[in-house]
N, CA, C and O atoms as a GROMACS GRO file, in nm:
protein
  312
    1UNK      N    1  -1.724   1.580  -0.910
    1UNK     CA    2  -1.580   1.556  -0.898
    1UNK      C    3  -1.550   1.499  -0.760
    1UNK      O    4  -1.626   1.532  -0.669
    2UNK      N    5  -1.451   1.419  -0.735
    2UNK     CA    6  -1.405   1.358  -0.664
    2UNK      C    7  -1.362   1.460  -0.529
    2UNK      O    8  -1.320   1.573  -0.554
    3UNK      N    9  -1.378   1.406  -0.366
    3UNK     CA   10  -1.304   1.498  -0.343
    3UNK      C   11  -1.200   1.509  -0.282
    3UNK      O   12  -1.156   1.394  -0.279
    4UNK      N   13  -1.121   1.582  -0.225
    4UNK     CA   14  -0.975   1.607  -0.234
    4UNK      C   15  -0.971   1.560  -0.163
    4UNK      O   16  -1.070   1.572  -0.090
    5UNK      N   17  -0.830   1.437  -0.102
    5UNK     CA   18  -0.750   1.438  -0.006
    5UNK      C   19  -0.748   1.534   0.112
    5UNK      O   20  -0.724   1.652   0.086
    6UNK      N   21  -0.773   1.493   0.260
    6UNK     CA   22  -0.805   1.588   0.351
    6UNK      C   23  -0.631   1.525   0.416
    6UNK      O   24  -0.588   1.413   0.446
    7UNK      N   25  -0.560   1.694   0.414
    7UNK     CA   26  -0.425   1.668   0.517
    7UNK      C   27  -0.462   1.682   0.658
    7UNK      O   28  -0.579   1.722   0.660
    8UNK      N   29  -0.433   1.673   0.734
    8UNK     CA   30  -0.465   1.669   0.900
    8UNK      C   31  -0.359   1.819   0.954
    8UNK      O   32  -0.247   1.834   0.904
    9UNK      N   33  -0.413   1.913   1.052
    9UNK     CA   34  -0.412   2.026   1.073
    9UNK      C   35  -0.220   2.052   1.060
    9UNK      O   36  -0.181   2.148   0.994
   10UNK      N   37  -0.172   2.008   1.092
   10UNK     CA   38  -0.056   2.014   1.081
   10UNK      C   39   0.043   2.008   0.921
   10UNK      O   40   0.139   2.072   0.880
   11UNK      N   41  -0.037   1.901   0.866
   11UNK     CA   42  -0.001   1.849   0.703
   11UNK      C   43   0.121   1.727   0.762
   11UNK      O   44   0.222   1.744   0.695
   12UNK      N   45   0.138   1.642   0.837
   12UNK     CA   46   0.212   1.583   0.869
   12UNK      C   47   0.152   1.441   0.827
   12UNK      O   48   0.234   1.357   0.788
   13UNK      N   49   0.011   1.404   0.833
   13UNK     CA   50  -0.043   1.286   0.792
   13UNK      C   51  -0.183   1.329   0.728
   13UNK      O   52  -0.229   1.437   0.766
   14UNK      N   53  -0.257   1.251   0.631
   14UNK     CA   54  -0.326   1.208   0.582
   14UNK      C   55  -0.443   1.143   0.619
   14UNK      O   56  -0.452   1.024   0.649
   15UNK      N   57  -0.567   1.259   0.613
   15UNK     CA   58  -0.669   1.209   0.703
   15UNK      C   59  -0.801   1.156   0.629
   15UNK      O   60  -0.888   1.219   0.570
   16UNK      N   61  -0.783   0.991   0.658
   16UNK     CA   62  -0.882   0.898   0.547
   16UNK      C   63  -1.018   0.909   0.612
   16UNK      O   64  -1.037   0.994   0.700
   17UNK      N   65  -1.084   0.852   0.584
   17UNK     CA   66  -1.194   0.843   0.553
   17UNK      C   67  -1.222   0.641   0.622
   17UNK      O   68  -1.229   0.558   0.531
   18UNK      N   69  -1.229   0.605   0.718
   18UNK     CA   70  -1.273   0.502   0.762
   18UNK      C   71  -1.343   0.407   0.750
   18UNK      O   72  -1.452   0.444   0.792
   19UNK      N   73  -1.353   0.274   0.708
   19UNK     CA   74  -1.474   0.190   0.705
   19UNK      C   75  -1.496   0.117   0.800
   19UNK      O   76  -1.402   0.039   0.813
   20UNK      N   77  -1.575   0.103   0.875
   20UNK     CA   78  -1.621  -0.030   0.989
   20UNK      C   79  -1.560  -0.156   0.992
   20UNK      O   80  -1.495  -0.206   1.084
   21UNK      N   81  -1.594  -0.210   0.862
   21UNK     CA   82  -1.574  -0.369   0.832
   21UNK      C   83  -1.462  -0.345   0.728
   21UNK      O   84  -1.435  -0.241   0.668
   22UNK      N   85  -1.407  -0.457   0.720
   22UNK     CA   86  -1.274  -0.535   0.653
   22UNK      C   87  -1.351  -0.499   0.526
   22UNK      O   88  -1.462  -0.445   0.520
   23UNK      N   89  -1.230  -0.561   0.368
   23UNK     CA   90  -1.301  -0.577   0.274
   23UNK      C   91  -1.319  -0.727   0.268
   23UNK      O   92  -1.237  -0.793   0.332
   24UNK      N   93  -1.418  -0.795   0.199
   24UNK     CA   94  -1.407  -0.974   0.181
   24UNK      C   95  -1.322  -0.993   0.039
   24UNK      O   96  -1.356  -1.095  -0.021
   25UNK      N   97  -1.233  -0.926  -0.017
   25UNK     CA   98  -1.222  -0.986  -0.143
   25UNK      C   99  -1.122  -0.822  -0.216
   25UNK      O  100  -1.112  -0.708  -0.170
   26UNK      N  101  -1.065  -0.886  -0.342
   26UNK     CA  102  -0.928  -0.794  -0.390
   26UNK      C  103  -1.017  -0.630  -0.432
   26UNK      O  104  -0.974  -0.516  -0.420
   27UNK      N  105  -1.130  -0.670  -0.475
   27UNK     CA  106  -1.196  -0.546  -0.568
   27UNK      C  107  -1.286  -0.494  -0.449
   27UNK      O  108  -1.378  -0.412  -0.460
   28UNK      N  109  -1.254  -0.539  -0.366
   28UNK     CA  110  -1.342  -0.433  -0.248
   28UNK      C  111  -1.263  -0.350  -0.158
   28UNK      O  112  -1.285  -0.246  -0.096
   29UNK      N  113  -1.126  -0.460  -0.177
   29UNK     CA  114  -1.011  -0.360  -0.130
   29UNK      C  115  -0.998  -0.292  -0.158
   29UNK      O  116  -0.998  -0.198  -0.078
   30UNK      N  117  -0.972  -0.265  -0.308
   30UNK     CA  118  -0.904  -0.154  -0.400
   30UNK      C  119  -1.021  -0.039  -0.378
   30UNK      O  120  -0.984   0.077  -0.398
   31UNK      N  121  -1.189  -0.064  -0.328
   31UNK     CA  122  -1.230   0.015  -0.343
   31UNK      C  123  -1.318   0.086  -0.196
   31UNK      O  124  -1.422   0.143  -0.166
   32UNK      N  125  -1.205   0.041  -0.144
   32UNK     CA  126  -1.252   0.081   0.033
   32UNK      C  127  -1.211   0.204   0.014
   32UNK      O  128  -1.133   0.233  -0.077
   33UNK      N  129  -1.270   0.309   0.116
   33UNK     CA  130  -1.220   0.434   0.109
   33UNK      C  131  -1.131   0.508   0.189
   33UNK      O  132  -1.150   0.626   0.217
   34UNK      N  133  -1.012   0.429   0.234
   34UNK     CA  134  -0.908   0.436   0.265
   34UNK      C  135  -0.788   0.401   0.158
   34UNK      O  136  -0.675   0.451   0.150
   35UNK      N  137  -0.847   0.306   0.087
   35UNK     CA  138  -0.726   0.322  -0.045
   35UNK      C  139  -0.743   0.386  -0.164
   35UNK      O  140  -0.652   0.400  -0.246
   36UNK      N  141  -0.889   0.437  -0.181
   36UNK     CA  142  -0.904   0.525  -0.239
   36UNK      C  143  -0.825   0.631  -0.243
   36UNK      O  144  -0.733   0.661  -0.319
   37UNK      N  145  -0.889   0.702  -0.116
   37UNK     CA  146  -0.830   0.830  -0.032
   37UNK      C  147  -0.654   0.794  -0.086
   37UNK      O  148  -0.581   0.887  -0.119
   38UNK      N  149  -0.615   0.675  -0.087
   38UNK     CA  150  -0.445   0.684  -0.041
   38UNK      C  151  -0.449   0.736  -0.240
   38UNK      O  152  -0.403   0.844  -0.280
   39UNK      N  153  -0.514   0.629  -0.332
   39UNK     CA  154  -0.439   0.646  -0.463
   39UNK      C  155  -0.492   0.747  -0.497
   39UNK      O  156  -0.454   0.754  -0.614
   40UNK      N  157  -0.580   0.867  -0.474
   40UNK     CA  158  -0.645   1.008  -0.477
   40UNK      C  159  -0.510   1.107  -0.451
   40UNK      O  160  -0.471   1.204  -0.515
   41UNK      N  161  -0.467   1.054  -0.351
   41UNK     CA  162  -0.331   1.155  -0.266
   41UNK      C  163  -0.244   1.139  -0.361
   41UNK      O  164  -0.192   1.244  -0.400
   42UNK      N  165  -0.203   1.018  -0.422
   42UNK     CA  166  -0.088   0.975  -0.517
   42UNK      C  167  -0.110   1.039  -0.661
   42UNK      O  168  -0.025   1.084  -0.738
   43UNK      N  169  -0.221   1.033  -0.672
   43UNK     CA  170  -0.304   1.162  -0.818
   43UNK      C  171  -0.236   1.284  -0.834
   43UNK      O  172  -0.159   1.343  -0.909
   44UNK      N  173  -0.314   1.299  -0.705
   44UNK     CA  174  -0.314   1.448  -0.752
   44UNK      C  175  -0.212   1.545  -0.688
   44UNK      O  176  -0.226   1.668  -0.688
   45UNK      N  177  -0.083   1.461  -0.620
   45UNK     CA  178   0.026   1.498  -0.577
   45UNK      C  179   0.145   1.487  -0.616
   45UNK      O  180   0.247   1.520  -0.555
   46UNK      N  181   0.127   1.405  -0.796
   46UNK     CA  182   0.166   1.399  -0.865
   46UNK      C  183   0.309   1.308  -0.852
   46UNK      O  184   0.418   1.330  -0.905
   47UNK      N  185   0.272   1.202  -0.767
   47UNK     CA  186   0.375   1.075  -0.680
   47UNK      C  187   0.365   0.960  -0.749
   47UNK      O  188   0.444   0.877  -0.703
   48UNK      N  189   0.310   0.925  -0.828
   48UNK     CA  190   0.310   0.783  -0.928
   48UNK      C  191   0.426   0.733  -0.945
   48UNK      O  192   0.438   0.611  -0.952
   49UNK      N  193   0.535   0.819  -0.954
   49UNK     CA  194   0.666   0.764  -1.009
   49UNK      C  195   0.768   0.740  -0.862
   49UNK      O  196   0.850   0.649  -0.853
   50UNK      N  197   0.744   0.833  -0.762
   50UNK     CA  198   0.797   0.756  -0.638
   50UNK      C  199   0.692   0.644  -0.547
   50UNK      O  200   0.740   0.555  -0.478
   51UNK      N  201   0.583   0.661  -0.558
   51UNK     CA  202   0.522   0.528  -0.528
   51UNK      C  203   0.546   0.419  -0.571
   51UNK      O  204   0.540   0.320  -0.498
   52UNK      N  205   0.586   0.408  -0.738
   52UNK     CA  206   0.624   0.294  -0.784
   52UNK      C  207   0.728   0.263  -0.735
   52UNK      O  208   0.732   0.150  -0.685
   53UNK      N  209   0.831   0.335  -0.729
   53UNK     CA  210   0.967   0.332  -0.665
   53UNK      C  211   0.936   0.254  -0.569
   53UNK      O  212   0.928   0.135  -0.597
   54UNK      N  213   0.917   0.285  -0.464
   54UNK     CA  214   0.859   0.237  -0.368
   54UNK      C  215   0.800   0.145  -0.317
   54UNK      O  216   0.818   0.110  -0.200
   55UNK      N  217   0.718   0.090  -0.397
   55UNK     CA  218   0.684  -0.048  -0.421
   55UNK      C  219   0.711  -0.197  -0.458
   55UNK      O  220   0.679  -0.311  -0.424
   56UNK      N  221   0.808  -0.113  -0.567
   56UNK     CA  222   0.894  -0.180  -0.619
   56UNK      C  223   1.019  -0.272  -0.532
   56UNK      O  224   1.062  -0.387  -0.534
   57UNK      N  225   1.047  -0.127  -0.446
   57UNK     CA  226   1.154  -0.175  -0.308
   57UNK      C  227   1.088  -0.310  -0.246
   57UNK      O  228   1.139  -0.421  -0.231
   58UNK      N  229   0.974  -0.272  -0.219
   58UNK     CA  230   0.896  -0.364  -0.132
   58UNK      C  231   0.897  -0.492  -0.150
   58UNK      O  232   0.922  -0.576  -0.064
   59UNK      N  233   0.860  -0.515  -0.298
   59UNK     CA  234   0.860  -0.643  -0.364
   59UNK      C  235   0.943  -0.704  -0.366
   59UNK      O  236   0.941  -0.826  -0.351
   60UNK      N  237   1.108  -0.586  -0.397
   60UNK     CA  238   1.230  -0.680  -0.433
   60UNK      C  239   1.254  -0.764  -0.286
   60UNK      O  240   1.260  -0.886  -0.273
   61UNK      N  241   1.270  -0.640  -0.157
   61UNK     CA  242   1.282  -0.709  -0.036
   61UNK      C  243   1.170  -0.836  -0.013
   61UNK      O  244   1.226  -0.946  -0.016
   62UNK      N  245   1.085  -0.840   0.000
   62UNK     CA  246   1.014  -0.978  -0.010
   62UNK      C  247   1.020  -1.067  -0.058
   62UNK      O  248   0.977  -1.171  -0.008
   63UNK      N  249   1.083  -1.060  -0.191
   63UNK     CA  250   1.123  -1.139  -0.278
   63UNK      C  251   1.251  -1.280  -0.225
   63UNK      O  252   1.259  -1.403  -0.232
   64UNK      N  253   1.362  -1.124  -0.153
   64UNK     CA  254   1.499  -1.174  -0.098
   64UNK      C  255   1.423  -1.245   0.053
   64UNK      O  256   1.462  -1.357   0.086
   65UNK      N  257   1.396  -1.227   0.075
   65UNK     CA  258   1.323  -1.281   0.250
   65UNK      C  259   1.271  -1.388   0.185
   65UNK      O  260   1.347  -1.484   0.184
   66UNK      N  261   1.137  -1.410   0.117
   66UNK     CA  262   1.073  -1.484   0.088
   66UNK      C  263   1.234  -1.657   0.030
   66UNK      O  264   1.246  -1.772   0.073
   67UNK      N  265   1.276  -1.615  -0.026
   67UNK     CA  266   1.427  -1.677  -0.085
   67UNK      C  267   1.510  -1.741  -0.010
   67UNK      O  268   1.556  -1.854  -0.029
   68UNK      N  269   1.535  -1.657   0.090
   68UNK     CA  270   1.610  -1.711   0.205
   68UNK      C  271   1.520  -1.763   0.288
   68UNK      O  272   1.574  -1.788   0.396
   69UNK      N  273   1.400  -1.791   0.286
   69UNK     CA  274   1.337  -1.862   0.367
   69UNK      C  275   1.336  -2.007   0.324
   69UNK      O  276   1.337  -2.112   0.389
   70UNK      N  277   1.331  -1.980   0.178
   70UNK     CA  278   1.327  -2.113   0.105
   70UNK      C  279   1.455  -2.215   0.069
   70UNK      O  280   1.460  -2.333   0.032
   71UNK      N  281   1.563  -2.106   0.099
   71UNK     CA  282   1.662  -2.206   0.111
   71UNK      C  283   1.696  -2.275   0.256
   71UNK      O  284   1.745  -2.387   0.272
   72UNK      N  285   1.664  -2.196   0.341
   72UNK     CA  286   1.663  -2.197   0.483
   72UNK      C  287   1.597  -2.325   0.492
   72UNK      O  288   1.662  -2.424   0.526
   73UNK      N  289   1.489  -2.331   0.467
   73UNK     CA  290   1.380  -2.475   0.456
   73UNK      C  291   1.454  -2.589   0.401
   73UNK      O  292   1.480  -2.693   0.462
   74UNK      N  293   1.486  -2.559   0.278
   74UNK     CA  294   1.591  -2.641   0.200
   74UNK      C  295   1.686  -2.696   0.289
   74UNK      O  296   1.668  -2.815   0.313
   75UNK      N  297   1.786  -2.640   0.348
   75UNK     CA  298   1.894  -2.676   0.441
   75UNK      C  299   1.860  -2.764   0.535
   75UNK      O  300   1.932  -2.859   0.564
   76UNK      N  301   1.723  -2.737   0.603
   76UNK     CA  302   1.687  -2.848   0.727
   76UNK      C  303   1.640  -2.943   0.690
   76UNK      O  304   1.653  -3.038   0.768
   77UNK      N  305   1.565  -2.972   0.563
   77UNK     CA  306   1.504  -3.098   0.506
   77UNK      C  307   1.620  -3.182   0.465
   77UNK      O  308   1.576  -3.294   0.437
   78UNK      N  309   1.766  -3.175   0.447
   78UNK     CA  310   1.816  -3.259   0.432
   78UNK      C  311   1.915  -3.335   0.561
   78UNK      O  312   1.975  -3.440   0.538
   0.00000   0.00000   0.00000
């Protein structure tokens, strides 16, 4: 079995597990053991539904930035 999420002495942060080197590529990301460790915490802390939340935020804001950048661009090209 997998093992647990280590909290740090206090329980205030989340203590990963480190790799040296970068990942080169999407499926090495997902399986570095720091994002492991993170979607392990999201398991079994039973957070799936505010992480998505959460994410979700993320996207929409990027979305609006990303938008206004593009009209922004738009405006000076003419």
């Amino acid at each position: 079995m997998a093992e647990k999420v280590k909290l740090s002495d206090d329980g205030s942060s989340i203590d990963f597990v480190q790799s040296d080197s970068l990942p080169s590529s999407i499926k090495k990301f997902r399986q570095s053991p720091e994002i492991e460790g993170f979607y392990r915490f999201i398991f079994e802390n039973d957070l799936q539904r505010e992480a998505h939340e959460i994410l979700e935020k993320i996207i929409h804001r990027r979305k609006v930035e990303r938008n206004k950048l593009k009209v922004k661009k738009g405006i000076t090209k003419e």
